[in-house]
C-alpha positions as CSV (number, residue, x, y, z in Angstrom):
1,X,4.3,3.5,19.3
2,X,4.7,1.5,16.1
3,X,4.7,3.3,13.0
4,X,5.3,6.3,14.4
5,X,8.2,8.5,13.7
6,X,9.3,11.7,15.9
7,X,8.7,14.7,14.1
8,X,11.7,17.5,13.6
9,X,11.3,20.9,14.9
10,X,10.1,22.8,12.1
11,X,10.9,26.3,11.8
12,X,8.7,29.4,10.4
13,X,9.2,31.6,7.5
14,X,10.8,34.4,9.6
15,X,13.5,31.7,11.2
16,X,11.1,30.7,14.2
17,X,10.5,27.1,15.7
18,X,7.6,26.1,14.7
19,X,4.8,23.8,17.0
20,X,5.6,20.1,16.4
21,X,2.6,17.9,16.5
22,X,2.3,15.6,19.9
23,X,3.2,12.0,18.8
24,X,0.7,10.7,20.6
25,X,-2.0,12.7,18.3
26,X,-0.8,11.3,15.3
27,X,-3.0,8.8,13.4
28,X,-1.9,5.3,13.0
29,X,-0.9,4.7,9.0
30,X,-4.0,2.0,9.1
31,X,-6.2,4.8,9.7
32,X,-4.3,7.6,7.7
33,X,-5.1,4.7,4.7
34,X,-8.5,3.8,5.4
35,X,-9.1,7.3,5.3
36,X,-7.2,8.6,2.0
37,X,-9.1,5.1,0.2
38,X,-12.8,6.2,1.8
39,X,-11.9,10.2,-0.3
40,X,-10.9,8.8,-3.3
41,X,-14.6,6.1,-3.3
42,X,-11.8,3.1,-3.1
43,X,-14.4,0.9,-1.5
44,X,-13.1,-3.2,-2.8
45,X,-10.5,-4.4,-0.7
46,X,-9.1,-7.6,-2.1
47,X,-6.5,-9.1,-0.1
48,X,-4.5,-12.3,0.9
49,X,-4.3,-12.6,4.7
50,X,-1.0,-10.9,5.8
51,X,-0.2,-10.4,9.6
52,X,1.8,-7.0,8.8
53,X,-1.2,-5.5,6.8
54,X,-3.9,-7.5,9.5
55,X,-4.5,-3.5,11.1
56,X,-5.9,-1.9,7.4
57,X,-7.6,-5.4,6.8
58,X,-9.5,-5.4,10.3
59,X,-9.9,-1.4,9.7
60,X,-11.8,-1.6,6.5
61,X,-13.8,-5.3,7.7
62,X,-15.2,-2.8,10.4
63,X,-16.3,0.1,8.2
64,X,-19.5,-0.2,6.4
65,X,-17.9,1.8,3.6
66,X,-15.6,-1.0,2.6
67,X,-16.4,-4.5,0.8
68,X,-13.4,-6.5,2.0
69,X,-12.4,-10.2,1.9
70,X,-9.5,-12.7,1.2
71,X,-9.0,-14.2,-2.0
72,X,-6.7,-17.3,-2.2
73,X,-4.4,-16.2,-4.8
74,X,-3.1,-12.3,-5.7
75,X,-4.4,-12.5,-9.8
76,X,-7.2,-13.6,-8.6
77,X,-7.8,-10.8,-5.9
78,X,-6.0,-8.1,-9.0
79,X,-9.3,-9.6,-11.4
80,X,-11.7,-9.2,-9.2
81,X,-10.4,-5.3,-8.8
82,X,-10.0,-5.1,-12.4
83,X,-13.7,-6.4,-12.9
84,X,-14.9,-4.2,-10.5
85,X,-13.6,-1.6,-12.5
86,X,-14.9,-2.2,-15.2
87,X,-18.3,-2.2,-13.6
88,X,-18.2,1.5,-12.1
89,X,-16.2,0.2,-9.0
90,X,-12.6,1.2,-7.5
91,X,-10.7,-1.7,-5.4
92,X,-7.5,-2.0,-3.8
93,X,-5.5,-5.2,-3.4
94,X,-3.2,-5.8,-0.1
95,X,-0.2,-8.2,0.0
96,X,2.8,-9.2,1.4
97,X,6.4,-9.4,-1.0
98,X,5.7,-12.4,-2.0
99,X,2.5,-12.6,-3.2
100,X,3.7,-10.1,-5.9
101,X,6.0,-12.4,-7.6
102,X,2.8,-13.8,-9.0
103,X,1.5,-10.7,-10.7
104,X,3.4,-9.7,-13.8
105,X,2.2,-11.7,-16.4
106,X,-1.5,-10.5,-15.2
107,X,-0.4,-6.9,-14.7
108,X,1.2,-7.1,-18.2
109,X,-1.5,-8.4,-20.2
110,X,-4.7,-6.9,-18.2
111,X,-4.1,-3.9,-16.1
112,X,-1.9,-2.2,-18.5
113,X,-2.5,-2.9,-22.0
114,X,-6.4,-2.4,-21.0
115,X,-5.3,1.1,-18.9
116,X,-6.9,-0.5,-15.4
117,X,-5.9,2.0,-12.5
118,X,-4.9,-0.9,-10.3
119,X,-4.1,-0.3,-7.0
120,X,-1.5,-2.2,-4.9
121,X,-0.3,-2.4,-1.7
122,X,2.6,-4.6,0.0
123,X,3.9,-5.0,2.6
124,X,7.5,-5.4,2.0
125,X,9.4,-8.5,3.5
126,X,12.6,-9.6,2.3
127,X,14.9,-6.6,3.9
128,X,16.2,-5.8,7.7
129,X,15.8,-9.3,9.5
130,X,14.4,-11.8,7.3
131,X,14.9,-15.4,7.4
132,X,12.9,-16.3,4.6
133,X,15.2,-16.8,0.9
134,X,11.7,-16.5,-1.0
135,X,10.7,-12.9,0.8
136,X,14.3,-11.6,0.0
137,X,14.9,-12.8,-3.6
138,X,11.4,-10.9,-4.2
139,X,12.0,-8.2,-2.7
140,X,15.1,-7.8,-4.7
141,X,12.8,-7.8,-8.1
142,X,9.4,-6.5,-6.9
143,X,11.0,-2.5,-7.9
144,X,13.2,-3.6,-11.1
145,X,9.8,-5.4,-12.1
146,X,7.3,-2.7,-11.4
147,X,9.7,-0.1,-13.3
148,X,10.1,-2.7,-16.6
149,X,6.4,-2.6,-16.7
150,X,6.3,0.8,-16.5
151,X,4.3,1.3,-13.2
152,X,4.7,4.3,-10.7
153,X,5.4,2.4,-7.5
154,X,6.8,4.2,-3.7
155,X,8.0,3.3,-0.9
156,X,6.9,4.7,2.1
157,X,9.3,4.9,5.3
158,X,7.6,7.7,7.8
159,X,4.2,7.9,9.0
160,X,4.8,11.9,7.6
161,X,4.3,10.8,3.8
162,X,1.5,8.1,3.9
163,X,-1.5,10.6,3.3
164,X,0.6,13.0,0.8
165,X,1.6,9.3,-0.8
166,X,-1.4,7.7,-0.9
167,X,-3.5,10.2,-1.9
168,X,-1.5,12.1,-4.7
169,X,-0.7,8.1,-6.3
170,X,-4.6,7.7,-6.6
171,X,-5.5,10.7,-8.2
172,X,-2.6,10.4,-10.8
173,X,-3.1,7.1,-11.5
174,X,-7.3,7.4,-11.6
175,X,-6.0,10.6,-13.8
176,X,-3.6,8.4,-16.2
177,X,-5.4,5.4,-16.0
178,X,-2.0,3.2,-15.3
179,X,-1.6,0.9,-12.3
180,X,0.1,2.4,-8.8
181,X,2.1,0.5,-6.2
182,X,2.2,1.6,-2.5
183,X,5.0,-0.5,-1.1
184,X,5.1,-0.2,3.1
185,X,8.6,-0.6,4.0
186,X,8.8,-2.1,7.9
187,X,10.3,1.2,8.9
188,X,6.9,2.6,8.7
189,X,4.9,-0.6,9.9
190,X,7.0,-2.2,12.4
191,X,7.6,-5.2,9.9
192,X,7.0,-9.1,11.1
193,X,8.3,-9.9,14.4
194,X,9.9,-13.0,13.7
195,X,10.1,-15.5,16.6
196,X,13.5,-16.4,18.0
């Protein structure tokens, strides 16, 4: 199953194995998502069409929670959020790597000087396979960038820490009023298959 990573035997307090939980149980990390971003009232999902995030997108298009569509450029999807806000509203934006080369200069003068909780979630290209010079030379700067500005950012690598992730990075930054990346590292989504 994609996405889904074998739990460890976990042992007790008193030195005995613990139950693992059945694989096969385990929620997809679309789902775990949806789920954390319907608890914390996250209901604007901005995105630009990306095939890696195209589970969340089609999960949240089919909840009647969610108001979700594509935008044709990440500032413009990371205004619209930081409108929303403005107006009573939370929102999330989705991307790929590259799409976040675009969003420093916006991030820098409107989501942090202005204390906008901005959510943000890529999915990371540029590392174990890729073919494309753009994704990687990104991926190289999207943490070095997110740290110069200041913003709490994580990776996340096993299905294990998506809810604990997710939903502790909202509250702080809803608490703190300061911007939060999620970054989904292929380990955890399976990546993009690239054709041969």
């Amino acid at each position: 199953m994609q996405g889904v990573r074998i739990p460890q035997p976990e042992f007790s307090e008193g030195g005995e194995m613990a139950e693992t939980v059945d694989p096969s149980k385990l929620e997809p990390w679309h789902e775990i998502v949806r789920g954390v971003l319907k608890r914390h009232d996250v209901s604007l999902v901005t995105y630009v069409p990306d095939n890696v995030l195209r589970p969340l997108i089609e999960a949240v298009h089919a909840d009647p929670f969610f108001t979700a569509f594509a935008c044709t450029r990440e500032e413009e999807a990371l205004g619209i959020n930081a409108g929303a806000w403005m107006g009573g509203r939370r929102g999330i934006l989705l991307m790929q790597t590259s799409g976040f080369a675009t969003l420093p200069n916006v991030i820098a003068s409107l989501s942090v000087p202005f204390s906008i909780p901005t959510l943000m979630m890529v999915s990371e290209r540029g590392t174990l396979g890729e073919f494309n010079i753009g994704q990687s030379l990104v991926a190289r700067t999207m943490r070095p960038v997110l740290t110069a500005l200041a913003i709490e950012h994580h990776t996340m690598t096993r299905l294990d820490e998506v809810e604990f992730t997710v939903d502790r990075a909202i509250t702080q930054a809803l608490a703190t009023m300061a911007p939060v990346c999620f970054i989904l590292s292929p380990l955890l989504t399976g990546g993009k298959v690239f054709a041969k």
